[in-house]
N, C-alpha and C positions, 0 to 999 in steps of 0.2 A: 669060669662061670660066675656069673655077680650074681649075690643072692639078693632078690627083691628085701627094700626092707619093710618090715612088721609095722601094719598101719598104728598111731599114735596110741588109739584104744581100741585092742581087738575083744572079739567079742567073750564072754567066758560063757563056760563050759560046767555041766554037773553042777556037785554042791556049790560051788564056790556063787556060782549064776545065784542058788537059790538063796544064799545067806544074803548076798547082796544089792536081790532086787527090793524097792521100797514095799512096803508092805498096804496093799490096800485095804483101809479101814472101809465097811459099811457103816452108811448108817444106818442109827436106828431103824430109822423109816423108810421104807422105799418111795421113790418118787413117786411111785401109782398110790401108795398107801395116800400118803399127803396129799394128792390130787383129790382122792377120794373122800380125804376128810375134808379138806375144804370146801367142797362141792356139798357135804353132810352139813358141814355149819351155817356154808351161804342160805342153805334150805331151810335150815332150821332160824334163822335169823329174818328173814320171811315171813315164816309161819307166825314169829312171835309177835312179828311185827302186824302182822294180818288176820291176829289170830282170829278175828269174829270171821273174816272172810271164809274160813276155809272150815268153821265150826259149824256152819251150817253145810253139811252134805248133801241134804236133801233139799231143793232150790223151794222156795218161799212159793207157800200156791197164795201168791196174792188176790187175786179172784174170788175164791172161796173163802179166806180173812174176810175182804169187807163184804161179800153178801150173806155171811152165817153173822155182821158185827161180833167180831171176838174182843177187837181190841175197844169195845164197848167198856170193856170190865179187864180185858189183862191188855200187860204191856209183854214186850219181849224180855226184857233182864230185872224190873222192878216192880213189886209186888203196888196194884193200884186199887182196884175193888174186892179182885181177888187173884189167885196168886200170879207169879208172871211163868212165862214158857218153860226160861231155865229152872223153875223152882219145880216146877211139874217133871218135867224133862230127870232130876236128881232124883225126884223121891220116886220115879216107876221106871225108869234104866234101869234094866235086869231081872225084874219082878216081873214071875211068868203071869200068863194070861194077864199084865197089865194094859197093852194094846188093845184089846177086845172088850177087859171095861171102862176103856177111857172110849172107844169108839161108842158103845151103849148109851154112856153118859152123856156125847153130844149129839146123842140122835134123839134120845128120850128123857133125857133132864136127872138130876139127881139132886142127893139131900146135900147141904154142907157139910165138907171134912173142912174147909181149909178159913172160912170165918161164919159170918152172918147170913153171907148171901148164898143162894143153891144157885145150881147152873140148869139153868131153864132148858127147856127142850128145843127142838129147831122151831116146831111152832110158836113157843113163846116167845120166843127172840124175834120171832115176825119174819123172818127168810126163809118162807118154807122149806120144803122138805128135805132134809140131807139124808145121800144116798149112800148103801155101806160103802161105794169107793172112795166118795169124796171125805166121810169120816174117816174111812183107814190114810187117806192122802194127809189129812190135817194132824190125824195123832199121831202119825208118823215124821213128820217135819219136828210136832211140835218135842217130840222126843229125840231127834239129834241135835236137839239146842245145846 
C-alpha cells in the first residue's frame, strides 16, 4: 500500500489552530460609527456655513414686514431706530407670556423700553389693522431670529 503523502501545509487542529491564527485587531471605530460621524460633521459644516439660512425656522412673512413698515425703524441683525429682530428675539426667548406682550404691543403701540422712540400702534404706523394672527405670525418669526 503507498501511503498518500501529507499535503505541504496541513491544516491544524485545537489549540495549536488557535495560538497561531493572526489575531484580528478592531478598531476603534466601526465603520458605521465613522460613516455616521461624518455624515454628523458634513451636516454640521453646513449649517455653519449656512447658519442664517437655517436660523430662521419660521419662513420670513414678507407680506406683512412691508405693509405693518417694520423695517421702518428695525433691521434684522443691527440695531437702526430701534432695536433689531435678533436683539428682541435674545432678550424674550424663554420669557413666559413674552409672545402675547410683544403681540399687544404691535397691535396697540407701547411706551419705550429699548431707546427714544415707542412702537406706535398698527394705526399709527399707517397700515391698518393687524389682526391677532398676523401679529402672532410676526412675533413669532420675529422670535426664532
Amino acid at each position: 500500500m503507498n501511503a498518500t503523502p501529507a499535503p505541504a501545509h496541513a491544516p491544524m487542529r485545537g489549540t495549536e489552530a488557535r495560538r497561531r491564527r493572526p489575531v484580528r485587531v478592531r478598531p476603534l471605530f466601526a465603520r458605521r460609527t465613522l460613516t455616521h460621524a461624518a455624515r454628523a460633521l458634513a451636516e454640521l459644516a453646513w449649517i455653519s456655513a449656512c447658519g442664517n439660512c437655517l436660523a430662521f425656522s419660521t419662513p420670513e412673512p414678507s407680506r406683512l414686514i412691508d405693509q405693518q413698515r417694520c423695517m421702518f425703524c428695525h433691521t434684522v441683525d443691527t440695531p437702526f431706530r430701534a432695536p433689531s429682530f435678533q436683539q428682541i428675539s435674545v432678550r424674550y426667548r424663554g420669557v413666559p407670556g413674552a409672545s402675547d406682550m410683544l403681540e399687544n404691543k404691535l397691535r396697540k403701540g407701547g411706551e419705550a423700553h429699548w431707546g427714544k422712540i415707542a412702537m406706535p400702534s398698527d394705526a399709527g404706523r399707517g397700515s391698518g389693522l393687524l389682526s391677532h394672527d398676523d401679529a402672532h405670525t410676526l412675533v413669532q418669526w420675529v422670535l426664532s431670529q
